[in-house]
C-alpha positions as a Markdown table, in Angstrom:
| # | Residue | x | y | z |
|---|---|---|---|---|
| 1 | Unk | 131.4 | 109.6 | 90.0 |
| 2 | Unk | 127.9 | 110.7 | 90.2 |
| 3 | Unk | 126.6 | 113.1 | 93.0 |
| 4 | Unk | 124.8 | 110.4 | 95.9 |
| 5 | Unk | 121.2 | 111.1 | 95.6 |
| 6 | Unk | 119.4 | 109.6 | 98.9 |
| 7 | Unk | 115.4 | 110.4 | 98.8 |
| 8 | Unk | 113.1 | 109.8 | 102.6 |
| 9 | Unk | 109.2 | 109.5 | 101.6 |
| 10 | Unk | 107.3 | 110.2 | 104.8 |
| 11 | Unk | 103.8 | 109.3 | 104.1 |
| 12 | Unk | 101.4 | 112.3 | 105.8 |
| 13 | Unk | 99.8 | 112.0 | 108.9 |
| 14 | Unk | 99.5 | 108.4 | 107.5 |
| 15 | Unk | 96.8 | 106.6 | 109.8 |
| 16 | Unk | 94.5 | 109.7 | 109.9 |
| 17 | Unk | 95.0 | 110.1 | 106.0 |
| 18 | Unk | 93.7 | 106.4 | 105.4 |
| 19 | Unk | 90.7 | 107.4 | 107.6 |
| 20 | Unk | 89.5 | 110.3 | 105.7 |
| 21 | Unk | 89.8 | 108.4 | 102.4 |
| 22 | Unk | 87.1 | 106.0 | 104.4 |
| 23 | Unk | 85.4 | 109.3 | 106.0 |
| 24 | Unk | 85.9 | 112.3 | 103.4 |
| 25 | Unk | 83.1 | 114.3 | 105.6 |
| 26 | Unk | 85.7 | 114.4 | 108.2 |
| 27 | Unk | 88.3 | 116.4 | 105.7 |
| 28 | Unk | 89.2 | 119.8 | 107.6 |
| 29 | Unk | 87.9 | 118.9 | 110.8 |
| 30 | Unk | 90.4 | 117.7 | 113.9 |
| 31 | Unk | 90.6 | 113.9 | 113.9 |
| 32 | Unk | 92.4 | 111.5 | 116.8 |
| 33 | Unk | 93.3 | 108.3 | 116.0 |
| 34 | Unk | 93.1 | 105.6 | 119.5 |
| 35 | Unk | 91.7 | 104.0 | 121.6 |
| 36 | Unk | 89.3 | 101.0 | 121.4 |
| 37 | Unk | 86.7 | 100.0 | 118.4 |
| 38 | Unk | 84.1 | 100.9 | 120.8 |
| 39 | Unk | 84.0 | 104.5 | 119.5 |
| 40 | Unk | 83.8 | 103.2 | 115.4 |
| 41 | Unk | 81.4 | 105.4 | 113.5 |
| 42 | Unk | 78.2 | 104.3 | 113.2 |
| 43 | Unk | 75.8 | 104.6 | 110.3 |
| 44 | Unk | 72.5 | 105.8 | 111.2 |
| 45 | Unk | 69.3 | 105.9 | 108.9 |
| 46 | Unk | 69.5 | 108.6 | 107.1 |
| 47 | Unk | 72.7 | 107.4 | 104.9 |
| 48 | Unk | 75.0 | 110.0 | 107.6 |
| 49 | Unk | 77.3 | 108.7 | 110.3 |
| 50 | Unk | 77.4 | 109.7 | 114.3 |
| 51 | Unk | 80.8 | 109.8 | 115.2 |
| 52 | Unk | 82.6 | 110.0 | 118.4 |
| 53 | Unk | 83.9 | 113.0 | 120.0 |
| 54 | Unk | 87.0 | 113.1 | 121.9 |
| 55 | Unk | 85.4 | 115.2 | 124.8 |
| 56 | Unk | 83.6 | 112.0 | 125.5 |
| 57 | Unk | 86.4 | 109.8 | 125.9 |
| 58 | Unk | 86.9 | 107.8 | 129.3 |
| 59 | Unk | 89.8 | 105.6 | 129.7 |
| 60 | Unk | 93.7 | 105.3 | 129.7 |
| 61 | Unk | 94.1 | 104.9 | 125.9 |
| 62 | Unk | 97.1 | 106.9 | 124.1 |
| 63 | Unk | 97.0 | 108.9 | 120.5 |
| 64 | Unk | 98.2 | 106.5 | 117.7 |
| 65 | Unk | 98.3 | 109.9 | 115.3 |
| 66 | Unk | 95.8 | 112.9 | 114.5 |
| 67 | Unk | 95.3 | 115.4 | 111.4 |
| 68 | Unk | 97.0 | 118.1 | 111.0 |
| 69 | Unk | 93.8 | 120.1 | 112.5 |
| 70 | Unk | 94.1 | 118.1 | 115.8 |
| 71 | Unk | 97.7 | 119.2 | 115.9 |
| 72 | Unk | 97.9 | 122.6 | 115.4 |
| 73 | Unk | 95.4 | 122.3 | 119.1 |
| 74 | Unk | 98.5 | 120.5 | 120.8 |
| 75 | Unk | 97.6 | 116.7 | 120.2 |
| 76 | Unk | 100.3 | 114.5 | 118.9 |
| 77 | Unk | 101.3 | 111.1 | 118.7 |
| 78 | Unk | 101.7 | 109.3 | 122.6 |
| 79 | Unk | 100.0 | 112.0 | 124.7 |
| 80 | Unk | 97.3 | 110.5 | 126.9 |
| 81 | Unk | 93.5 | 110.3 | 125.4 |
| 82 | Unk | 92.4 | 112.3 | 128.2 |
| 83 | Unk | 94.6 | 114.7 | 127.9 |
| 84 | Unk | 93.7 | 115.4 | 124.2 |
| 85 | Unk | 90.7 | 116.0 | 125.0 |
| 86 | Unk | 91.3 | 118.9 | 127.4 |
| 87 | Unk | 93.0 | 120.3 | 124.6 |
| 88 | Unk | 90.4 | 119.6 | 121.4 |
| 89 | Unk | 87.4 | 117.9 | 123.2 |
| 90 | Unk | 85.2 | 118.7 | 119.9 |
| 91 | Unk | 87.9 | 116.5 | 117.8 |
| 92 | Unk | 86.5 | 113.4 | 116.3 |
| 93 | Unk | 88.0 | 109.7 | 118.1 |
| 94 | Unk | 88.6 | 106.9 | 115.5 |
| 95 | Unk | 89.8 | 103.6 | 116.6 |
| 96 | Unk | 92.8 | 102.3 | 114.8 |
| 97 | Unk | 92.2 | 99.7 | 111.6 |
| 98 | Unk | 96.2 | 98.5 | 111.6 |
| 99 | Unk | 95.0 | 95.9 | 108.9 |
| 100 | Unk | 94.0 | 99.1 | 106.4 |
| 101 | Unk | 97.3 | 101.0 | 107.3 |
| 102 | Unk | 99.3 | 97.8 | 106.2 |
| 103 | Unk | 97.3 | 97.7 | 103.3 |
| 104 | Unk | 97.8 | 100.9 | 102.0 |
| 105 | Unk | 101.7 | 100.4 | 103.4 |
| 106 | Unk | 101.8 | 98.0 | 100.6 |
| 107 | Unk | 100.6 | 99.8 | 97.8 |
| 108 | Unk | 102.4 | 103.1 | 98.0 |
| 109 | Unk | 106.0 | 100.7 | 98.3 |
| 110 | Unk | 105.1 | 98.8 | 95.2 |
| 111 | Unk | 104.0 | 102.0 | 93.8 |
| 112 | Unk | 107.5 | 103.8 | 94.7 |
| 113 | Unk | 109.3 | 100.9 | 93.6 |
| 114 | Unk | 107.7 | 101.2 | 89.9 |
| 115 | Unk | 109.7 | 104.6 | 89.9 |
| 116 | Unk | 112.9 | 103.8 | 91.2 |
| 117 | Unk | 113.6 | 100.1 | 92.7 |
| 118 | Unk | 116.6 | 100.3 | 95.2 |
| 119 | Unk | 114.4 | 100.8 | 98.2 |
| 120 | Unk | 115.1 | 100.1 | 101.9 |
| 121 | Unk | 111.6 | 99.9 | 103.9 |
| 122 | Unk | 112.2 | 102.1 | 107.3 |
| 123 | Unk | 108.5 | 100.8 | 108.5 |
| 124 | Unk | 104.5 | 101.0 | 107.7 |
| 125 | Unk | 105.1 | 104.7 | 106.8 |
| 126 | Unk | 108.6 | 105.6 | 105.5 |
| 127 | Unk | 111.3 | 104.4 | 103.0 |
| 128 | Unk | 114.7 | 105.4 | 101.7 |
| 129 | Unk | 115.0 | 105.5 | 97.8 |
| 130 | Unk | 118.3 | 105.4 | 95.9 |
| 131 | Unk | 117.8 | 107.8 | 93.0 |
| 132 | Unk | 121.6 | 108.3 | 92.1 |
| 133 | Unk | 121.3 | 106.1 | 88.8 |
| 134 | Unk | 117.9 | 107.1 | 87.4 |
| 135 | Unk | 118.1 | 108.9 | 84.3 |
| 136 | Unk | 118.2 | 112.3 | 84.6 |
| 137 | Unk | 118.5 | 113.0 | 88.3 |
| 138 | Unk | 122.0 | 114.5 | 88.1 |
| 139 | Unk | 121.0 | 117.0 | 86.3 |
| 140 | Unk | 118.2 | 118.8 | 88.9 |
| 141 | Unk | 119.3 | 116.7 | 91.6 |
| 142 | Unk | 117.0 | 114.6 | 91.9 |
| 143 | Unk | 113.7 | 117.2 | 91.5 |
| 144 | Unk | 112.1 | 115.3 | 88.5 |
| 145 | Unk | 112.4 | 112.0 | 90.2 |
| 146 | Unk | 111.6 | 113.0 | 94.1 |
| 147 | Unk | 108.2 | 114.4 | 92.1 |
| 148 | Unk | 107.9 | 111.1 | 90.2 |
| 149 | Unk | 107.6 | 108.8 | 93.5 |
| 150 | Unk | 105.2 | 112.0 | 95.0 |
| 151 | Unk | 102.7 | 111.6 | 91.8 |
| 152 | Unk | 103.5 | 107.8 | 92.1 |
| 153 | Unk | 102.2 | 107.1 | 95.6 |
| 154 | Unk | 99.3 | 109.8 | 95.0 |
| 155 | Unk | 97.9 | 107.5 | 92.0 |
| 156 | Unk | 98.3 | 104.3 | 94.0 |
| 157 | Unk | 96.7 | 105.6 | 97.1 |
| 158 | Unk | 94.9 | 108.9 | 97.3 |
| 159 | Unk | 97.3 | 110.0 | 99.8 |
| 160 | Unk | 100.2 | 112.7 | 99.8 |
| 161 | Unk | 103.7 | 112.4 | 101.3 |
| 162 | Unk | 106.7 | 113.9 | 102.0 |
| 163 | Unk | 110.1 | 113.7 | 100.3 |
| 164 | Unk | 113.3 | 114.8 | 101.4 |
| 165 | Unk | 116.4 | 114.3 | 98.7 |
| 166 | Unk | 120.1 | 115.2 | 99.6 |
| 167 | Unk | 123.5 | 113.5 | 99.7 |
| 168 | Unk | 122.7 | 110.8 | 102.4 |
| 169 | Unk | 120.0 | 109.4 | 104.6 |
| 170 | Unk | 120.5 | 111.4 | 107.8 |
| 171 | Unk | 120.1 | 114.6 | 105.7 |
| 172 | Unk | 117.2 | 113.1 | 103.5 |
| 173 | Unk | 115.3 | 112.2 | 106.8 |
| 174 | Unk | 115.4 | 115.7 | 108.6 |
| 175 | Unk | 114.1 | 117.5 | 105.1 |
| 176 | Unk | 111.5 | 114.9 | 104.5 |
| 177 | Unk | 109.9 | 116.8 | 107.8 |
| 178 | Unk | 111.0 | 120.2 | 106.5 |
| 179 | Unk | 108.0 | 121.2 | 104.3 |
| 180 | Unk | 105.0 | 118.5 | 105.4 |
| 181 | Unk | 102.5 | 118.0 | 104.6 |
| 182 | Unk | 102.6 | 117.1 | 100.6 |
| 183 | Unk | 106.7 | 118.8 | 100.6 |
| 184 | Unk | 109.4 | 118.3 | 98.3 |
| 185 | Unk | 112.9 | 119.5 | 99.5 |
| 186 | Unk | 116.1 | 118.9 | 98.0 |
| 187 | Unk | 119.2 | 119.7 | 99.9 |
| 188 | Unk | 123.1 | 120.3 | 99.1 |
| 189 | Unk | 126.3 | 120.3 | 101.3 |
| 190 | Unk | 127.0 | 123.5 | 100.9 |
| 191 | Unk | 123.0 | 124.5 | 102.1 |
| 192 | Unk | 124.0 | 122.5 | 105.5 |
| 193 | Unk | 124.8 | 125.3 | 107.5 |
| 194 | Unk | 121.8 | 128.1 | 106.4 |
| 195 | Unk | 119.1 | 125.2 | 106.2 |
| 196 | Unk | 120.4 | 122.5 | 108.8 |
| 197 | Unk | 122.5 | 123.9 | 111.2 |
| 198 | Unk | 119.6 | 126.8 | 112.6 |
| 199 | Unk | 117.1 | 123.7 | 113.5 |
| 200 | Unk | 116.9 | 122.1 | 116.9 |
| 201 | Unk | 119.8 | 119.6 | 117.8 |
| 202 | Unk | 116.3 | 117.1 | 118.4 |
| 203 | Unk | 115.5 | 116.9 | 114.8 |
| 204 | Unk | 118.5 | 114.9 | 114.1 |
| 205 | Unk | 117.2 | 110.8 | 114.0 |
| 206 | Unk | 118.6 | 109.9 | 117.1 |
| 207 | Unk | 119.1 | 112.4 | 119.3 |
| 208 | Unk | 116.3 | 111.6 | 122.0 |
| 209 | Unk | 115.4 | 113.7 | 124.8 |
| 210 | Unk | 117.6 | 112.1 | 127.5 |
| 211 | Unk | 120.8 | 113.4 | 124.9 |
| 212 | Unk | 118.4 | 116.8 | 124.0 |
| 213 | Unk | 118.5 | 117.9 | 127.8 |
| 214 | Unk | 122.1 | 117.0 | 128.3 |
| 215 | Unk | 123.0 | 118.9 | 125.0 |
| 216 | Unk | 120.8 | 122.1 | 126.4 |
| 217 | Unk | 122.9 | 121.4 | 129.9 |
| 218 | Unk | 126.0 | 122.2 | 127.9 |
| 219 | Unk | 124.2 | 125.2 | 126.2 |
| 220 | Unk | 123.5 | 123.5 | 123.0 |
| 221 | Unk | 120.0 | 123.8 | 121.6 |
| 222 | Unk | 120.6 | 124.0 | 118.2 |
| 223 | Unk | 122.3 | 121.7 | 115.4 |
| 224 | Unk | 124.6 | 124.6 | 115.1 |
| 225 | Unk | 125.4 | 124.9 | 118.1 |
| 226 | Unk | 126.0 | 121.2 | 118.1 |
| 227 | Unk | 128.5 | 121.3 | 114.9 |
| 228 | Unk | 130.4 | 123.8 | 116.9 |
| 229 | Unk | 131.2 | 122.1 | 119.8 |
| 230 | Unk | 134.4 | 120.5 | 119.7 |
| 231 | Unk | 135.0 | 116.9 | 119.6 |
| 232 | Unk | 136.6 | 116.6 | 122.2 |
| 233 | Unk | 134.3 | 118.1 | 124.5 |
| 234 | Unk | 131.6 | 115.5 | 122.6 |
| 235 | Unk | 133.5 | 112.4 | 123.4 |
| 236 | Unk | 134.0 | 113.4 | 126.6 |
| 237 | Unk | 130.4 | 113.9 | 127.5 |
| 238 | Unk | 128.7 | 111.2 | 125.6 |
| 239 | Unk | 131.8 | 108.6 | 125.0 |
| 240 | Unk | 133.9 | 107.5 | 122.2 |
| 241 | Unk | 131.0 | 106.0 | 119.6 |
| 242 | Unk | 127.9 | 108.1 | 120.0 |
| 243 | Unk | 130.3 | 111.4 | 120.7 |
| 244 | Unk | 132.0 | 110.7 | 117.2 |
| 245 | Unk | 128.3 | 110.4 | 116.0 |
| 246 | Unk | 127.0 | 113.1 | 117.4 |
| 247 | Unk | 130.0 | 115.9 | 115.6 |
| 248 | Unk | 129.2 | 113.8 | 112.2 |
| 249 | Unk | 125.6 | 113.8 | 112.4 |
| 250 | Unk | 125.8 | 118.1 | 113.2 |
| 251 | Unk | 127.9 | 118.6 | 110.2 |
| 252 | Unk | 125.5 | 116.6 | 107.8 |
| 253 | Unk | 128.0 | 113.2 | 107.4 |
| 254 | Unk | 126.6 | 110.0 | 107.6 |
| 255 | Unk | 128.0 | 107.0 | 105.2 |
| 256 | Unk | 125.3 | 104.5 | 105.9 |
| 257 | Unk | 124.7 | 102.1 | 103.0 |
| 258 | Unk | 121.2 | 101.4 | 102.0 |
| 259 | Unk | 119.7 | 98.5 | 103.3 |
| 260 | Unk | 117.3 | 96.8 | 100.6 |
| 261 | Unk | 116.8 | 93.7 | 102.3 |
| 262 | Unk | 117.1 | 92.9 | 106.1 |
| 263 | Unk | 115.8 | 89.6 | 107.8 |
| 264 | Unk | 113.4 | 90.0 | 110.4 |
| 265 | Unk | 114.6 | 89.1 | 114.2 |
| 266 | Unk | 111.1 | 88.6 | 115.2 |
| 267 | Unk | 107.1 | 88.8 | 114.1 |
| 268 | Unk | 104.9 | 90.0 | 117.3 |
| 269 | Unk | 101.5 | 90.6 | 117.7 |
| 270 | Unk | 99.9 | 92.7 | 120.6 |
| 271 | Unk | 96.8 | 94.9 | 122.2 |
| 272 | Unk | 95.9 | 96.9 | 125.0 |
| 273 | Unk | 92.6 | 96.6 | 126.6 |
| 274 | Unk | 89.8 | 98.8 | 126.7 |
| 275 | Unk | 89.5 | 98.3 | 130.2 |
| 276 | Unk | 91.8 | 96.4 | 132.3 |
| 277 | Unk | 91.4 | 92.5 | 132.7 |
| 278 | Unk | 91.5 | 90.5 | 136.0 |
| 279 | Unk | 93.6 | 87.1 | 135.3 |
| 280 | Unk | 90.8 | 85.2 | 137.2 |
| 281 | Unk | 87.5 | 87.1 | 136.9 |
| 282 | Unk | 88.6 | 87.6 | 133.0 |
| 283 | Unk | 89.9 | 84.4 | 132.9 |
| 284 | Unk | 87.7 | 83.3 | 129.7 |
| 285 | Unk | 88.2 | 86.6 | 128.1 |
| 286 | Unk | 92.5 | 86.7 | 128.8 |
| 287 | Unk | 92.0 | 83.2 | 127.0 |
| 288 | Unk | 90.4 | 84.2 | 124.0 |
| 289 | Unk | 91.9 | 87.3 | 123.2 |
| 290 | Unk | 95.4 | 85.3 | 123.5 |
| 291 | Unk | 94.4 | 82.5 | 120.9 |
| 292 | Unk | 93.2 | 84.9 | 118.7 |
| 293 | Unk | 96.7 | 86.7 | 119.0 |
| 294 | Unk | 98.7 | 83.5 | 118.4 |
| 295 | Unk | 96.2 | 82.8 | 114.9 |
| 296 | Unk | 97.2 | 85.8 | 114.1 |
| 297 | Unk | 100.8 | 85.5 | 114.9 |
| 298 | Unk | 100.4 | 81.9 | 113.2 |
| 299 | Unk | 98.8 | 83.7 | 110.1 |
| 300 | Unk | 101.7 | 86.2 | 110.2 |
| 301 | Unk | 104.5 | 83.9 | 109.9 |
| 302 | Unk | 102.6 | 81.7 | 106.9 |
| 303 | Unk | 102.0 | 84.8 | 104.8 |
| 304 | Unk | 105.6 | 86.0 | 105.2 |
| 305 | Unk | 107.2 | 82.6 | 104.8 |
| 306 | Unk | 109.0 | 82.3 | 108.1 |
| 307 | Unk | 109.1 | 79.6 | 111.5 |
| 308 | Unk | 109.7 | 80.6 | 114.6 |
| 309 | Unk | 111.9 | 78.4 | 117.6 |
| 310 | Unk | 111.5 | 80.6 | 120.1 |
| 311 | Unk | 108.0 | 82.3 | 121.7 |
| 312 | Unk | 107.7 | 84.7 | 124.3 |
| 313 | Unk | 104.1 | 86.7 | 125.7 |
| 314 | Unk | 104.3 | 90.0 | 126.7 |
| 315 | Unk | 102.7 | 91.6 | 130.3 |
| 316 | Unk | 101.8 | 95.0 | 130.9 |
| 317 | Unk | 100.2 | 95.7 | 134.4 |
| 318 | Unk | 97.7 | 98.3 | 135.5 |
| 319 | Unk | 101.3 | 100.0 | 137.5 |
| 320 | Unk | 103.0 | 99.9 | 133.7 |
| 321 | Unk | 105.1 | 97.5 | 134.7 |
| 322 | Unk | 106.2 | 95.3 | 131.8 |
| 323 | Unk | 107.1 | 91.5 | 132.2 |
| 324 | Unk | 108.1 | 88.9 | 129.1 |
| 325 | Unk | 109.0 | 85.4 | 129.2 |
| 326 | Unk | 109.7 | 83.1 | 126.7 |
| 327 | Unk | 110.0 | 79.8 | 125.8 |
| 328 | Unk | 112.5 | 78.0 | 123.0 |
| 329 | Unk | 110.8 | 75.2 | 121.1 |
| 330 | Unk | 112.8 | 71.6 | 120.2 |
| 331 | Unk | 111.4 | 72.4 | 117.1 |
| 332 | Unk | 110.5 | 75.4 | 114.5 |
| 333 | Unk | 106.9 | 76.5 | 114.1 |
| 334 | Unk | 104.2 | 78.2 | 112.3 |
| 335 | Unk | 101.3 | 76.7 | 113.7 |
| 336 | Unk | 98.6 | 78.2 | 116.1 |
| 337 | Unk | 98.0 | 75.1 | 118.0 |
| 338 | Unk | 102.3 | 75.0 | 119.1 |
| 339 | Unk | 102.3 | 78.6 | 119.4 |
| 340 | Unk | 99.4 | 78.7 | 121.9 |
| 341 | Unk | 100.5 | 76.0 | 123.6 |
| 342 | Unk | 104.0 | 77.7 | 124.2 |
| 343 | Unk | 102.2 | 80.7 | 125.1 |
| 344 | Unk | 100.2 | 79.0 | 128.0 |
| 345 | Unk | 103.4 | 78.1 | 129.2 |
| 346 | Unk | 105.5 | 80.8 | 129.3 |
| 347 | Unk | 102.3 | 82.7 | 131.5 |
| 348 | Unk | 102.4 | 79.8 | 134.3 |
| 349 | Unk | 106.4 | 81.7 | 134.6 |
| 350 | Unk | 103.7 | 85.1 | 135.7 |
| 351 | Unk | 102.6 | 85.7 | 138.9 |
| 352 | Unk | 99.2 | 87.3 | 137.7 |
| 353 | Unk | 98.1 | 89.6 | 140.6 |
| 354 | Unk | 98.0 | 92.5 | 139.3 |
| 355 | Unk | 95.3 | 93.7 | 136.3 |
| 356 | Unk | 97.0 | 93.7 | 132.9 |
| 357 | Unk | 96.3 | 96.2 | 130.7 |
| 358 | Unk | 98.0 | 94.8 | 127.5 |
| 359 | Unk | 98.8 | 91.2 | 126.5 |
| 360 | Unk | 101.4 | 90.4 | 123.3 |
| 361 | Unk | 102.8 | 87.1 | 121.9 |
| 362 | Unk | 105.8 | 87.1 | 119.7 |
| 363 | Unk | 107.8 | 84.2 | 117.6 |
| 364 | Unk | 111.7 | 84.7 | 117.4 |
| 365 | Unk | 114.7 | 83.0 | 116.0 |
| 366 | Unk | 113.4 | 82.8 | 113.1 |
| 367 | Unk | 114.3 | 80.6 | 110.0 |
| 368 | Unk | 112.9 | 80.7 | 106.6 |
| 369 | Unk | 110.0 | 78.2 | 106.0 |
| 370 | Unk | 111.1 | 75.6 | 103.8 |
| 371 | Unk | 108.6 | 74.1 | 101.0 |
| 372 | Unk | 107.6 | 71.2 | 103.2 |
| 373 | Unk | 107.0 | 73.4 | 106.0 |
| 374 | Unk | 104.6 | 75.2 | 104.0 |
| 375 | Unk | 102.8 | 72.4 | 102.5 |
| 376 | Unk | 100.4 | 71.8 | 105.2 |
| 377 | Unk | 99.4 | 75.7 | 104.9 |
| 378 | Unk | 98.3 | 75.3 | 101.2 |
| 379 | Unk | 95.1 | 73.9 | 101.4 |
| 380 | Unk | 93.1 | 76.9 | 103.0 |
| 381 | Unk | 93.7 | 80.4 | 103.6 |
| 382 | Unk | 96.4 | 81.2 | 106.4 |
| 383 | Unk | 93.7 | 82.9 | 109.1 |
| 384 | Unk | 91.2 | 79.9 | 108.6 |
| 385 | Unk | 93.8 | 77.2 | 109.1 |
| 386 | Unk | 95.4 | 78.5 | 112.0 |
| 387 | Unk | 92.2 | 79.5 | 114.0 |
| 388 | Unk | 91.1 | 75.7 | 113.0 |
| 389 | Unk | 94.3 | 74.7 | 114.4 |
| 390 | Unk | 93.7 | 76.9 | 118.1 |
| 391 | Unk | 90.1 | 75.1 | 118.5 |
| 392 | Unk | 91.3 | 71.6 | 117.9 |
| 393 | Unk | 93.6 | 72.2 | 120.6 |
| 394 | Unk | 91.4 | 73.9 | 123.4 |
| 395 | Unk | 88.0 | 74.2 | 121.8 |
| 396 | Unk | 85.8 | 77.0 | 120.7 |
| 397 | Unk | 84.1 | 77.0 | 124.0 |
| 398 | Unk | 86.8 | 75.8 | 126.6 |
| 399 | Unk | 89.9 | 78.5 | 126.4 |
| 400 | Unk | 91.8 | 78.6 | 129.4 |
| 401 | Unk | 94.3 | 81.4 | 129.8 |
| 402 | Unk | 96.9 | 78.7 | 130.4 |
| 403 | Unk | 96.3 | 76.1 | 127.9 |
């Protein structure tokens, strides 16, 4: 039976590396991605752009990713805009462009999948590759072909990833990291406890920082250490399922299948404000910015061939407080017009006193769209349609927050 051959491709720095393609003068400098599109480049008359720096920033916006430069200055992905700037105020700020990151999302996967097609699709910037039955991997386990999907996604893209190969995914996963950026690691059992075993017990997928400070409470800090405790002591600190997980995950095990196809539970689509919003003062503003969430929602749902029966909004407040409601339809739905409609109604469930600082709209229990659900989407394309369909129900000129 041949040796299980499990590759992770990590794309690097992904976001920032799709904005230097756009911006190669920025290549070498710090770059943060976040924020608003109020700090977009702008081209000035000379053919050169005047970009944003970071030390200028005002506002409560997070990091959505930064270059390697910007990292090795402390900035990473979550921490507080403000607070990357006290640590690399002369690092350039470039809003997020989600539509360009799914874009190139999509052509590095069809790339991969031209080299090896038993793929399971982890999200925008990571995938799990089966390369046990392609010729030749046996025989330098899996070298040849990791390089094949590294030269693959370079060709497709212009970008470089990471790729981690060993005997299973949780392995493949912590070595795709091991090398970044532009790595290639491969990985046997027997290497588990000289290569795996002296990194932190935090690397391991899973282990969070709630489990990390508990571990170090025990006096376990690294993998090692964790493969070392006994079971017993495992199961009876963290309980019968995640304890057994936690001993297998330390000594390298995990039996997980590969998942090439799995069924979406739900399509959202969300954004955070520049500056918070008043639900009455930014009444007309609140209004727009939620139709043009449920057209794209709407838009969403038609590309990918699904209806939704169920529609919730999401509520963030200017304490962080987070509030969802929902709303199940009688019927299922891809259409802006319903989807807005149910949206209005599930915000009338809100008290709105508070200023919101992000607003979201989701469709769940979802069904696949059958031919004559789709019929009515064929005679224009999927973003046109459904922002028709919004105005006919509230008009261009006439949103209301709770239509």
């Amino acid at each position: 039976m041949p040796q299980r051959l499990i590759a992770h491709l990590d794309m690097d720095a992904f976001y920032a590396s799709v904005e230097l393609l756009r911006y190669p003068d920025l290549r070498g400098r710090p770059v943060v991605i976040g924020g608003g599109r109020g700090h977009a480049p702008v081209e000035q008359a000379d053919g050169t752009r005047r970009y944003a720096l970071l030390r200028h920033y005002a506002g409560r916006g997070v990091v959505t990713t930064a270059t390697y430069e910007a990292r090795a200055l402390g900035v990473h992905s979550g921490l507080g805009l403000m607070k990357a700037a006290a640590l690399a105020p002369d690092a350039v700020l470039l809003p997020a462009d989600f539509d360009e990151y799914r874009r190139y999302s999509r052509l590095f996967k069809v790339a991969v999948r031209t080299v090896a097609p038993l793929v399971e699709d982890r999200g925008i910037d990571e995938i799990y590759v089966d390369l046990t039955e392609l010729p030749g991997a046996q025989g330098d386990r899996g070298r040849a072909a990791g390089q094949a999907l590294k030269d693959a996604v370079y060709a497709a893209t212009g970008l470089s990833c990471s790729v981690g190969v060993t005997p299973n995914k949780l392995l493949s996963k912590i070595c795709s990291e091991l090398d970044k950026p532009n790595g290639l690691t491969l990985l046997s059992e027997t290497e588990i406890a000289s290569r795996i075993w002296p990194l932190a017990a935090s690397r391991i997928n899973g282990v969070g920082p709630k489990t990390t400070a508990k571990l170090e409470a025990l006096g376990i800090n690294s993998i090692g250490d964790l493969a070392a405790a006994s079971r017993a002591t495992l199961l009876s600190e963290f309980g019968q399922s995640y304890g057994t997980w936690l001993h297998a995950a330390a000594h390298g095990r995990d039996e997980r299948p590969m998942v090439t196809h799995r069924e979406p539970k739900s399509i959202s689509r969300e954004t955070t404000f520049v500056r918070d919003l008043h639900a009455v003062r930014d009444k007309s503003a609140l209004g727009n910015i939620l139709t043009e969430l449920c057209v794209r929602l709407a838009d969403d749902l038609a590309r990918k061939g699904y209806v939704g029966k169920t529609i919730g909004v999401k509520l963030r407040f200017d304490d962080f407080k987070v509030v969802t409601r929902d709303l199940t339809l009688p019927e299922y739905t891809s259409d802006a017009r319903a989807i807005r409609r149910a949206a209005g109604q599930c915000l009338k469930r809100v008290a709105l006193t508070r200023r919101l600082r992000l607003v979201g709209v989701r469709a769940g229990a979802l069904a696949k769209a059958k031919a004559t659900d789709m019929a009515s989407h064929s005679a224009a394309p999927p973003l046109e349609r459904a922002k028709r369909s919004a105005q006919k129900s509230t008009g261009p000129n006439t949103l209301s927050l709770f239509d």
